[in-house]
C-alpha positions in Angstrom: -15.8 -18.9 42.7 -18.0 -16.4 40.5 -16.9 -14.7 37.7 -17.8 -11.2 39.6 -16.0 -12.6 42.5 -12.6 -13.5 40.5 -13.3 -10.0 38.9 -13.0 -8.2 41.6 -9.9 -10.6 43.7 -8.1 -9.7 40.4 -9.3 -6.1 40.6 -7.7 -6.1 44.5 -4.9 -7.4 43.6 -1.6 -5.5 43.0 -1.1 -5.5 38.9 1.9 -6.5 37.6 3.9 -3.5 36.0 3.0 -2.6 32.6 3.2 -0.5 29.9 1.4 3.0 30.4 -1.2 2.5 27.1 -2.0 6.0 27.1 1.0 6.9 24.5 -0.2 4.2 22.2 -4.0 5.5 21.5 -4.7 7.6 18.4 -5.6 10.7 19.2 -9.7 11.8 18.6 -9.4 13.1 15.7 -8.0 12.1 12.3 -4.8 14.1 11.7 -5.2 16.9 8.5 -2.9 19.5 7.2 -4.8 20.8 4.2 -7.7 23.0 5.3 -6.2 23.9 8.4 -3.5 27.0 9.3 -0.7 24.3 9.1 -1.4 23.7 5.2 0.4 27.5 5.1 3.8 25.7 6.5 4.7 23.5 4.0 7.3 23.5 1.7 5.8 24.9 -1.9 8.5 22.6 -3.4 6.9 19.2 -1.8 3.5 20.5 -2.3 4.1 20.5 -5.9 5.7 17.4 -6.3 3.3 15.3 -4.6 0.8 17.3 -6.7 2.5 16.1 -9.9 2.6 12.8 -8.6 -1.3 12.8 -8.2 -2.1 14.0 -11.3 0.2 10.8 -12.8 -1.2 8.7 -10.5 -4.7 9.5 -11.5 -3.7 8.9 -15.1 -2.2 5.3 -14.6 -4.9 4.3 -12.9 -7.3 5.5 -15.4 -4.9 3.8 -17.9 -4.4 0.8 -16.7 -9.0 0.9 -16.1 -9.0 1.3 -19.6 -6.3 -1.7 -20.6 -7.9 -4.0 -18.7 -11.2 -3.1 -20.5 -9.5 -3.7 -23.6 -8.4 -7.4 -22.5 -4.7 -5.9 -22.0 -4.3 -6.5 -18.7 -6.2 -9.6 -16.4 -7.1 -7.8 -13.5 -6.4 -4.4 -12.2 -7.1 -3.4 -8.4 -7.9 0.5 -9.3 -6.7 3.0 -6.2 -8.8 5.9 -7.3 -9.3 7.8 -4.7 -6.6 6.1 -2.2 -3.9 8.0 -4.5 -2.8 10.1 -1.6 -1.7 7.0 0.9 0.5 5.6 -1.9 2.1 8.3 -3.6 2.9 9.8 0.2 4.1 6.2 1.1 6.6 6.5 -1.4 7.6 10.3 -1.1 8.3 9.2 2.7 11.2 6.7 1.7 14.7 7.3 1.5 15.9 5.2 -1.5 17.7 2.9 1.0 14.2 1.9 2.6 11.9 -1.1 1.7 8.1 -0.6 0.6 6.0 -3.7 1.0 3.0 -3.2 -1.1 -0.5 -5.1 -1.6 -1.9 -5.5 -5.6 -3.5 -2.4 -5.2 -0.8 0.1 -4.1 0.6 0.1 -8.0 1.0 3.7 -7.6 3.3 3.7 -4.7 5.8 0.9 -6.4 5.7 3.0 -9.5 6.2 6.7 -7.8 9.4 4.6 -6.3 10.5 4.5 -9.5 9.8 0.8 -11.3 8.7 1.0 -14.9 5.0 1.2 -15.0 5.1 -1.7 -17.6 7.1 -3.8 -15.3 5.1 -3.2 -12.4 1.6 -4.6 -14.2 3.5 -7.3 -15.3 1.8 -9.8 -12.6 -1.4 -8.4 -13.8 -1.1 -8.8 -17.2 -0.6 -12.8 -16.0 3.2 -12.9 -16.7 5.5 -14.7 -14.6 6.8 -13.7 -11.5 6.6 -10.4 -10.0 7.8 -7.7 -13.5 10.9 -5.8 -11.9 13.8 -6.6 -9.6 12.5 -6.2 -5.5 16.7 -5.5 -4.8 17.3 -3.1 -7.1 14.2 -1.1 -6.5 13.8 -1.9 -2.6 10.0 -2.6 -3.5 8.5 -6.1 -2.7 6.7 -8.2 -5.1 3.2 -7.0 -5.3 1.4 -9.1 -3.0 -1.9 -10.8 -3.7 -2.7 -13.0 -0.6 -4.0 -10.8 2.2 -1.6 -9.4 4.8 0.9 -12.5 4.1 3.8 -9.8 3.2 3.3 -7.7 6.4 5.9 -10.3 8.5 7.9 -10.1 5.8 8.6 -6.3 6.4 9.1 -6.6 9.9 11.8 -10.0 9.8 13.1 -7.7 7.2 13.5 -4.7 9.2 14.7 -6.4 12.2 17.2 -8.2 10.3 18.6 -4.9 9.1 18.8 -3.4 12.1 20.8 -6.4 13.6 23.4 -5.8 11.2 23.7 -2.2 11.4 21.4 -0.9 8.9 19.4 1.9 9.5 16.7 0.8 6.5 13.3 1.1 7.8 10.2 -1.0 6.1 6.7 0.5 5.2 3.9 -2.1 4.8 0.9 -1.5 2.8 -2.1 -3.0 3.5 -6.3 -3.2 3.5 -8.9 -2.7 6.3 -9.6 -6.4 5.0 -6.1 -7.0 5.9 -6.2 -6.6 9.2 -8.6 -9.6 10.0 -5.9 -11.7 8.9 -3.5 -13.8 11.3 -1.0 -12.6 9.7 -1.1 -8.8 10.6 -1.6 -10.2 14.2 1.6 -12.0 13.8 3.6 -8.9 12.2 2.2 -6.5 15.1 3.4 -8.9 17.8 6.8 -9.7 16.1 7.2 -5.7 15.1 6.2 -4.7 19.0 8.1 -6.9 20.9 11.9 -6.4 18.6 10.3 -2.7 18.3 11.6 -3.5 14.9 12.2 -0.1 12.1 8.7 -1.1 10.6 5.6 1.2 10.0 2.3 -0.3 8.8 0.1 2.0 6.5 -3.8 0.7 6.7 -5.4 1.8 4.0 -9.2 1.9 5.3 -11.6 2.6 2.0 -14.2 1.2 4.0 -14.6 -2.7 2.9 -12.5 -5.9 2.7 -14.6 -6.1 -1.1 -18.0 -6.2 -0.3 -18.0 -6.7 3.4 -18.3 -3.3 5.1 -15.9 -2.3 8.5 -18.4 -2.8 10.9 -18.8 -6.7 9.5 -15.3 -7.0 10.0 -14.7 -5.4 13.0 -15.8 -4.1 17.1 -12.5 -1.9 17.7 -13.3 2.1 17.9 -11.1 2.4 15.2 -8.5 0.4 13.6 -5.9 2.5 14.6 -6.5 1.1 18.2 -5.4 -2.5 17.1 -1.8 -1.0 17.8 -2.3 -1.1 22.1 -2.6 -4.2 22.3 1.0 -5.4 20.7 2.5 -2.1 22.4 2.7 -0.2 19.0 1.0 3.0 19.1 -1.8 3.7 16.9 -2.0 6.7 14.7 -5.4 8.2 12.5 -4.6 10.3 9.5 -7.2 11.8 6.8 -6.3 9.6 3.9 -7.4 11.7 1.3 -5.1 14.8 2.6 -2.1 13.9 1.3 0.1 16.4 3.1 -1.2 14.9 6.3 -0.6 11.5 5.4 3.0 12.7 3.9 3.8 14.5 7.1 2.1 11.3 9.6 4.1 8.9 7.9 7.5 10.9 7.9 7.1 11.0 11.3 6.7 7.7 11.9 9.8 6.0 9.5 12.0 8.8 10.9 10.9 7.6 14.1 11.7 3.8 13.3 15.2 4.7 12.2 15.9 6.2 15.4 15.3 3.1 17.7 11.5 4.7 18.7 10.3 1.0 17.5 7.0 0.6 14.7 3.8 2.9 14.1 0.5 1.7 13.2 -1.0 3.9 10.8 -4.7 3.9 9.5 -5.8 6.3 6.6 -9.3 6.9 6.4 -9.8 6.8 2.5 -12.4 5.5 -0.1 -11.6 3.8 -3.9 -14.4 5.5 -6.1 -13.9 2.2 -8.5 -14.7 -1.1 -7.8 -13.0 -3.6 -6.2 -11.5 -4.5 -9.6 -12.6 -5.1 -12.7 -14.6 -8.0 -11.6 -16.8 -6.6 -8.6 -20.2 -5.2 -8.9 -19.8 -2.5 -6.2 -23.3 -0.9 -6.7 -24.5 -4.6 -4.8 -23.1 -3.5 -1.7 -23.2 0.6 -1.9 -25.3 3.4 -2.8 -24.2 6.2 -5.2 -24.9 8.6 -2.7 -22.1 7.1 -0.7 -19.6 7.3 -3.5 -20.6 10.9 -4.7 -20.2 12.1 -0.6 -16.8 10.7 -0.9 -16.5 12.0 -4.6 -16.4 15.3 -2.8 -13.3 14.4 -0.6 -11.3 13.5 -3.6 -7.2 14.0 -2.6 -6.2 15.7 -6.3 -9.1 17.9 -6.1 -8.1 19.0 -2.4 -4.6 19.6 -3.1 -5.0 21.4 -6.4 -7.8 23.8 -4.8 -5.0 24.6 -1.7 -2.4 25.2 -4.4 -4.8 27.6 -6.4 -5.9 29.5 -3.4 -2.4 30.0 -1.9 -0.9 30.9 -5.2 1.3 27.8 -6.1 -0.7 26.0 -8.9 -0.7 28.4 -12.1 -1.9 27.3 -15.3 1.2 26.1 -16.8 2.4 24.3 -13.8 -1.1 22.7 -14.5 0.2 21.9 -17.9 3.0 20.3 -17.2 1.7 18.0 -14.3 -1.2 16.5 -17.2 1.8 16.5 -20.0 3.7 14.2 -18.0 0.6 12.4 -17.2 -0.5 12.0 -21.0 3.0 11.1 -21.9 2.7 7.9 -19.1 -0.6 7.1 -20.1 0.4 7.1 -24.1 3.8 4.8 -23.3 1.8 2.4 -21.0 -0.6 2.3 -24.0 2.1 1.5 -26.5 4.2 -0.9 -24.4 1.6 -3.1 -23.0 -0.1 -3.2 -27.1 3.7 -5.4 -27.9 3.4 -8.9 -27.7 5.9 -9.9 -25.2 8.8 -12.5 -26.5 7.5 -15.5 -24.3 9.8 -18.1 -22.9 8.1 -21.3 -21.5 10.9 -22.5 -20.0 10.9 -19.2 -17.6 8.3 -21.1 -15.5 11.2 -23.2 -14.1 13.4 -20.2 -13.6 14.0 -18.9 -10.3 11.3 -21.4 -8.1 14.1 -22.6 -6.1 18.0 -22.5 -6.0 18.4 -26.0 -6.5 15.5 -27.5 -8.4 13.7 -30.4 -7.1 13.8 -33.5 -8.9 10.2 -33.2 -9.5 10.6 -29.9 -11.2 13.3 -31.5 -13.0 10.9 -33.7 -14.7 8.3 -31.4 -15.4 10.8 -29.4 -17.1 12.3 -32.1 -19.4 8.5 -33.2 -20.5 7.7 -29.3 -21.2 10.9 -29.5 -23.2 10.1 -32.6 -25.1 6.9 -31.5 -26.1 8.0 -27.8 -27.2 10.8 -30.1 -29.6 8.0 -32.1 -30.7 5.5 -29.2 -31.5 8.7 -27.8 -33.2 8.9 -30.8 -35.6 5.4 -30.6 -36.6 5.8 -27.9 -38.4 
């Protein structure tokens, strides 16, 4: 038999039920708030706060630029530009939530409230992950592509088994979503309909390889149909949209209505990090058309034009901002009190023999080194 022949037996065939996928597709369009009669809605009181949160966010990642310039910090991911996915990430949580974040959402595990020293602790090169994950409901920052997103969703479901109503919001990449491992999260997430939403940040490239490298679907948004979560297209640099999109979709998860699939559409103005040569792989007339869609210049011009961003409210968001950026300074200039025997803390519950041993040598030789001098 032919293929065109099985094609059309299968074709005249009765299908076997399904799921209707027509709920599951992103709409068109991207969704946006600011620029459009809905901007007029929203609460003053949240517009300002996530303007604040902007302005800081800005700052930090300026700050931390400059650290890592300055041989303070090893590497640093900047998110300039992407500010409005994370800081509306985190303004979407109820403190009793989870955020899962990648190395570059820094911003969204520090607007959750973890000490900004403590949260570049991994990049300084320090052990472990900086701050407690249980106490501040924020994953360690993860470095591997896409390995934390079925994390978030065993997570999830696991709360929800016991009567939890947490829900978990995973950060990741465009780049992250040609790993196995988002596949695997999806499928898990869509078949529990677990209390999980996924946040794809798309700037645009996975490093240096641009989307349509990595990539045939019309959008990434309509990965979602195919493990029955629905798909959902947000301006990523309209941070009211993003705010109100993903919302939506945690207050949805905490209801029973299962997982969303979220994809910003968003570009970092810096380079990969500190290590990538971006002007190899793009033009600067592609940054300076994205330059114009920058999220704190957006907001602040709505808040001007409706009245709600005055020049002391101004003030006070880039006080709070120098204040961050002058502590950060400060803190991360002290030597930190270094422990070597911390490397064998907290690797497993009940160390290995093998670790045993490497720990005793380490220990003999810091004695040793001790007696020499």
């Amino acid at each position: 038999m032919t293929l065109q022949q099985t094609t059309e037996r299968a074709a005249a065939e009765p299908r076997t039920p399904g799921r209707d996928p027509a709920p599951l597709l992103p709409a068109r369009r991207p969704a946006r708030v600011l620029g459009t009669p809905a901007a007029d809605a929203v609460d003053p009181a949240l517009l300002r706060e996530l303007h604040r949160h902007l302005v800081v966010g800005r700052r930090f990642n300026e700050q931390a630029t400059a650290l890592t310039r300055q041989g303070r910090l090893a590497v640093y991911p900047s998110s300039r530009g992407q500010e409005a996915c994370q800081i509306a990430a985190a303004l979407a949580l109820r403190p009793r939530d989870w955020l899962f974040p990648t190395y570059r959402d820094t911003l969204a595990v520090v607007a959750r409230g973890v000490d900004p020293v403590e949260t570049l602790t991994l990049l300084r090169g320090d052990w472990h992950t900086g701050y407690d994950p249980v106490e501040h409901r924020v994953a360690p920052l993860c470095t591997p592509l896409a390995t934390h997103l079925p994390h978030a969703v065993g997570l999830a479901h696991a709360a929800r088994l016991s009567g939890d109503d947490l829900v978990a919001l995973a950060l990741t990449g465009d780049g992250g979503t040609s790993e196995g491992d988002f596949h695997e999260a999806l499928t898990f997430a869509g078949v529990t309909r677990a209390p999980v939403v996924f946040l794809v940040q798309n700037n645009g490239y996975a490093i240096s390889v641009p989307l349509a490298k990595q990539t045939a679907a019309p959008t990434l948004a309509h990965k979602g149909v195919g493990y029955g979560v629905p798909g959902v297209q947000v301006d990523g640099n309209d941070v009211v949209a993003v705010h109100g999109v993903l919302s939506a979709a945690v207050e949805k998860a905490r209801s029973g209505g299962g997982p969303t699939l979220v994809e910003a559409l968003t570009y970092r103005l810096d380079a990969h990090t500190n290590a990538d040569d971006a002007a190899r792989y793009r033009s600067d007339d592609e940054v300076e058309r994205w330059r114009a869609e920058d999220p704190v210049t957006r907001l602040e011009t709505h808040l001007r034009a409706a009245g709600l961003l005055d020049e002391e409210t101004g003030r006070q968001a880039l006080a709070a901002a120098e204040t961050m950026a002058a502590d950060l300074r400060r803190r991360v200039a002290e030597e930190p009190a270094v422990d070597p025997m911390e490397l064998f803390a907290h690797v497993y519950a009940t160390p290995t023999a093998q670790l045993g041993e490497q720990r005793a040598r380490l220990a003999a030789e810091l004695r040793a080194e001790a007696g020499s001098r």
